[in-house]
N, C-alpha and C positions, 0 to 999 in steps of 0.2 A: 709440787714442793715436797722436798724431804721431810721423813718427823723430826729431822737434826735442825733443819732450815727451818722448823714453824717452833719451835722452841725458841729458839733465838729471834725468832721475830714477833712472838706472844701471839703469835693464833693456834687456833685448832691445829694436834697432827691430823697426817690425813684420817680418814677412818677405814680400819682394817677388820673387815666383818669377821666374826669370829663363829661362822656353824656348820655346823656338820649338816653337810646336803642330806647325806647317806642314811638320814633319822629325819622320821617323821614329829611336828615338834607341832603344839597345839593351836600356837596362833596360825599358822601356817595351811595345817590341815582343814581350818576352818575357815582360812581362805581360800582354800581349793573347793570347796565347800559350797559357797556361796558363791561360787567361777571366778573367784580374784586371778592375777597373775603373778603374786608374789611367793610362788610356793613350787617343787622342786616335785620330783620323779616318787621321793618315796612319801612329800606331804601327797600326793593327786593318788598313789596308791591306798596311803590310811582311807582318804574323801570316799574312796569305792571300797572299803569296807564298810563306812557308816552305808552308804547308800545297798551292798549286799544287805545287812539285814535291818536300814530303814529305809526302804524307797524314799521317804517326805525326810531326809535330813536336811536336806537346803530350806525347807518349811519348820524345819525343829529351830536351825539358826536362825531365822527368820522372825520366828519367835521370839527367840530372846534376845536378838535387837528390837524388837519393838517394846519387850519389855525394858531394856535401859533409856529408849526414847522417853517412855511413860515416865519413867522414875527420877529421870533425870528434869525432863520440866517440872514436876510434883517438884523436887526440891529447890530450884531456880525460882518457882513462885511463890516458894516459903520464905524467898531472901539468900539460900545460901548463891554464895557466889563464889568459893574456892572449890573443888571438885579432886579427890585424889583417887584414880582411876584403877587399881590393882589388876594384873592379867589384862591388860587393854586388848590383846592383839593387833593385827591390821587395822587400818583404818579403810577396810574394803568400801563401807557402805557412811550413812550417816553415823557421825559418832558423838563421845559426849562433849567435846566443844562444840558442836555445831548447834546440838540442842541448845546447850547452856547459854550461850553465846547468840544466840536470837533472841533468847528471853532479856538479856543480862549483856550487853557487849562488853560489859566490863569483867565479866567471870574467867576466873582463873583456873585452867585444867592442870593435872599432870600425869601424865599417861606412867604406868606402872609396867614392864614385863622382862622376862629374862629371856627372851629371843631374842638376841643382837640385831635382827637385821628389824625386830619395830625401831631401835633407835636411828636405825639406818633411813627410816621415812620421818624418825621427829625431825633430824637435822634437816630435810627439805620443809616440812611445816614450820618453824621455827622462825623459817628468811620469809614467810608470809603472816605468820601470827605470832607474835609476842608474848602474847597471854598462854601460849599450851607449850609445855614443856612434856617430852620423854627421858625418862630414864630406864636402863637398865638395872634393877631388882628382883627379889622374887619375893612371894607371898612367905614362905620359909624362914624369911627371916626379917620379921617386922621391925629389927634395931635397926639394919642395912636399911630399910626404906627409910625408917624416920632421920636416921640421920645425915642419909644421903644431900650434900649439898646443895642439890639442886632441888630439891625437895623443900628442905630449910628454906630456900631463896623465894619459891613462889609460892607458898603455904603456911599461913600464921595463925601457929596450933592455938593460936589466944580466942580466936572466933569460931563458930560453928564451921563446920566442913560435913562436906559431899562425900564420906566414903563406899568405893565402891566394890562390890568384888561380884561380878557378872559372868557369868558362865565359865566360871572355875572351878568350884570349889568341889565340882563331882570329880577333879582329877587328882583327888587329895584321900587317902584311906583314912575313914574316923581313926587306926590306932596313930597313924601320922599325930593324932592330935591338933588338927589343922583348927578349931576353936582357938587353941592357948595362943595362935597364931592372932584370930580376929579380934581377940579381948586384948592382948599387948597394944594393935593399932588404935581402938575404943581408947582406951586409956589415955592416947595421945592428945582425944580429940574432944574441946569442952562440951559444956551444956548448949544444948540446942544443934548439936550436929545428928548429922544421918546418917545409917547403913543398907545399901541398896544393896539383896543380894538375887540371884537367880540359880539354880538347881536343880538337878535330874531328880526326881520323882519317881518313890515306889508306893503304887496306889494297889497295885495286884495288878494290872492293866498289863498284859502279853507283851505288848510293843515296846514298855519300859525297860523287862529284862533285854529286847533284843536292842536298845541303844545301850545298854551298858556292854554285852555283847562286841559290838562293834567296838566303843573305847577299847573293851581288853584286846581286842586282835590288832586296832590299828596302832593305839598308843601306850598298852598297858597298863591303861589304867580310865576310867570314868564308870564310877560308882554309882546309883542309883541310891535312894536314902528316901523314908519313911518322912512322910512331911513332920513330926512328932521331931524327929529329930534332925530337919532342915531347920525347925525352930529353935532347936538350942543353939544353934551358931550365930542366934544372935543374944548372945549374951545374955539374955534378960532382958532385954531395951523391949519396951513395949512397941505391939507392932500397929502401925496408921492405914486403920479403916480401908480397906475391907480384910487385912490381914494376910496371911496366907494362903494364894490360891493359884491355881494355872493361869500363865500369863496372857491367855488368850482371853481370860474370865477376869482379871485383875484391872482394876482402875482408881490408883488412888486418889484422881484429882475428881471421879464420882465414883465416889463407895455404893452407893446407892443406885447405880444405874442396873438396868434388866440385864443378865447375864444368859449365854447359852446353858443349857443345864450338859452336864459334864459327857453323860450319855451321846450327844450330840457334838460332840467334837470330832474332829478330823483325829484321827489316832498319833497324826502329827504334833498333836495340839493337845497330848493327855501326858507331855513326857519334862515340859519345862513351867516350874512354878516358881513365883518370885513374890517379894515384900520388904517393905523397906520399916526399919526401926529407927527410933529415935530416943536420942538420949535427953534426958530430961535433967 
């Protein structure tokens, strides 16, 4: 069907991807990453820079999907059940409707990112799950997300929410100012919501500068940042037991369980630390 012929008949035009093969682009590379098949010549080129100077990158993503598995049940069995997903990427692996949506069949996702072609996999999820919506947005500009309509339609800022920002926000320079970004979306979202975030880590650890390393050559950009001030990005919202720590060490739904001590990690596993805040 034409987009002249789906106008006049009130569906969808067709969808016309809109990206540059020829650019390597974050969700994509990290789909290459983790061996998805949704990514191109120059995303499978960035994947083999991370993998030049980290061998265990597919073990660094690995991580921190399991850290938004964690975080995302943690908030599903606190009650939330709206989930607004910033930077989603691909849906290579388990993602956070899967989570949420075990706990909760009734939780509502909405996948957040400015890579055309994630909206290109919402519109197939979509014709199977009603409850998870993709939009095209970016974290840059927190008006665009909130008042994206599709946004509006499956997320009601009146109740606590699931915000998420998951292995992004190393791709954003502190003078970007990328907080003023996270406190605009905070504001949107009342008493009793969450903020899940995860983050490259500079601990002094060798391994840490060579993922950043890698981001500057593949993508121009993935920063490393002093846990001190992976904590200011969340605003102030106090953070839920056990706090800020590497996601391989992190368990909010037991704060209190035995942890490996830090020494003792795969140097895979010294590079992504996550925590989630809550507003009160």
């Amino acid at each position: 069907m034409s987009e002249e012929a789906a106008v006049v008949s009130g569906e969808d035009p067709p969808y016309k991807p809109e990206f540059d093969i020829s650019r390597p682009t974050i969700a994509r590379v990290y789909d290459a990453i983790l061996g998805g098949k949704d990514n191109f010549a120059a995303d499978r080129d960035g994947a083999a820079s991370y993998m030049k100077f980290v061998p265990g990158s597919r073990e660094v993503a690995l991580d921190n999907r399991a850290g938004l598995e964690k975080g995302v049940a943690y908030m599903a069995r606190k009650g939330i059940d709206q989930f607004l997903d910033v930077g989603a990427g691909l849906p290579t692996m388990r993602n956070t409707h899967q989570v949420a949506q075990e706990i909760n069949p009734d939780a509502t996702v909405v996948y957040v990112d400015n890579d055309p072609i994630v909206l290109a996999h919402g519109r197939a999820l979509l014709a199977t799950n009603k409850s998870t919506t993709i939009v095209t947005a970016d974290l840059r500009d927190p008006e665009g997300i909130l008042t994206h309509p599709d946004v509006l339609k499956a997320i009601d800022f009146t109740r606590p929410v699931g915000l998420m920002i998951v292995g992004l926000f190393m791709h954003f320079h502190d003078d970007e100012r990328p907080g003023e970004w996270v406190q605009a979306l905070l504001d949107a979202c009342p008493s009793g919501s969450y903020l899940l975030m995860t983050d490259f880590a500079d601990t002094g650890d060798p391994v840490q500068k060579e993922i950043e390393k890698a981001g500057l050559e593949s993508l121009g950009n993935g920063w490393v940042r002093k846990p001190e001030k992976i904590e200011e990005h969340f605003c102030g919202l106090p953070l839920v037991p056990p706090g800020l720590d590497f996601v391989s060490r992190w368990f909010p739904e037991e704060p209190d369980k035995e942890v490996p001590a830090v020494e003792d990690l795969d140097p895979s596993l010294r590079i992504m630390m996550g925590a989630i805040g809550y507003k009160e």
